[in-house]
C-alpha angles and dihedrals in degrees: 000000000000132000093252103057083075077067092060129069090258094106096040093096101029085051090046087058108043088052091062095052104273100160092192097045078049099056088042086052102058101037086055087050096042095086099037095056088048082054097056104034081058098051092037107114091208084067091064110168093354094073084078098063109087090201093055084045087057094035089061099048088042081068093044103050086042079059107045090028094063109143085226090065075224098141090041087058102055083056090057087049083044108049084047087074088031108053092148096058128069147218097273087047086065101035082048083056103049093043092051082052097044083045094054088048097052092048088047090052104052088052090059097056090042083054091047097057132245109301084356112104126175101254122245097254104042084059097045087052087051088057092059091047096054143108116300114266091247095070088037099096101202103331146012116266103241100049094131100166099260090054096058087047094046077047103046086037090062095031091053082067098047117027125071106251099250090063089036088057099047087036093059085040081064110042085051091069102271126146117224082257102059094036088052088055094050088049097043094238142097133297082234095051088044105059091040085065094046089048101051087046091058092051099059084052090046091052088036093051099035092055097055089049089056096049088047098057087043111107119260 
C-alpha cells in the first residue's frame, strides 16, 4: 500500500464502518494503515533524530492506532463531521493531520520528560494547578499549553465526576486537540455553543485547581 491509495475512494466505505462500530472493518482499517504510519512518522522531518529509533517510530504509531482504533469508533466519527465541511479534501488529508498531531505530542512529551530531569517528573498535581492558573480560554487557540497526555487524562479523570456529560464530552474533544469548530460538528451544534461549554468546563477545573492551591499555601 502507498501513500497515495488514502487519496483514493478505497477507504469511503471501510471508514464508514468503522465509525459505526464495525469491529472487523476496524481491525481491517488499522492493519491497511499500519505500514503506512510507520512510513510517515519515519520520513517525517519533526521526528529528527528520532526518526532513527525504531522504538520512538513505534511509539508514535502505538499512539496513533490507540487513537483511530477506539472501540467507540469516537475519533472515526469526528473525520466524517469533518470531511462534511471538507468535501474537497480526503481521507489521507485527515490521517496526514492526526499523525502530524500525534507526532507533535509525542515530540512535546518527551520534552517534557528531558526538562523534568532524569527520574524527576512534575508531579500530577503541580501541573494540574498550573492549568487553573493559565492563561484564559480565549487566548488558548485549540488547546491549553501544558496538555501532555497524563495531564488531560488526570483532568478528564477529576471533570467525569464533576461536569454534566454534555460539557465532559466537548471538554475531552478538546483536550484531544480539536478546534470549536470541529467540536460543534461531532456534537451536531454550533462553534459558538461549543466553546460556551469548554469554557464552562474550564471554569469548574480553574475554580477546582485554584482552590487547592490556596488551601495548600494556607498555615498549618
Amino acid at each position: 500500500m502507498t501513500v497515495s491509495l488514502l487519496d483514493g475512494p478505497h477507504y469511503d466505505d471501510l471508514v464508514a464502518r468503522s465509525a459505526g462500530g464495525d469491529a472487523g472493518a476496524r481491525r481491517r482499517l488499522i492493519e491497511d494503515l499500519w505500514p503506512t504510519w510507520i512510513e510517515m512518522v519515519r520520513a517525517s522531518r519533526s521526528m529528527g533524530s528520532f526518526a532513527r529509533s525504531d522504538d520512538h517510530v513505534d511509539n508514535v504509531v502505538g499512539k496513533l492506532i490507540e487513537k483511530i482504533g477506539r472501540f467507540d469508533g469516537r475519533e472515526l466519527r469526528r473525520y466524517v463531521a469533518w470531511r462534511a465541511s471538507h468535501r474537497e479534501q480526503t481521507f489521507g488529508d485527515w490521517i496526514r493531520i492526526v499523525t502530524k498531531n500525534a507526532i507533535r505530542d509525542y515530540l512535546r512529551e518527551q520534552l517534557g520528560r528531558t526538562r523534568a530531569g532524569a527520574g524527576r517528573e512534575p508531579s500530577a498535581k503541580r501541573l494540574l494547578n498550573e492549568f487553573a492558573l493559565s492563561a484564559p480560554l480565549e487566548e488558548m487557540g485549540t488547546r491549553p499549553p501544558i496538555t501532555a497526555a497524563q495531564t488531560a487524562r488526570e483532568l478528564l479523570e477529576f471533570a467525569a465526576s464533576r461536569l454534566p456529560p454534555e460539557q465532559l464530552a466537548a471538554l475531552r474533544d478538546w483536550l484531544d486537540g480539536a478546534t470549536f469548530e470541529e467540536v460543534g460538528q461531532a456534537h451536531g451544534i454550533s462553534r459558538v455553543e461549543a466553546q460556551k461549554r469548554i469554557r464552562a468546563g474550564v471554569a469548574v477545573l480553574r475554580r477546582h485547581f485554584a482552590q487547592a492551591q490556596g488551601r495548600e499555601e494556607e498555615p498549618g
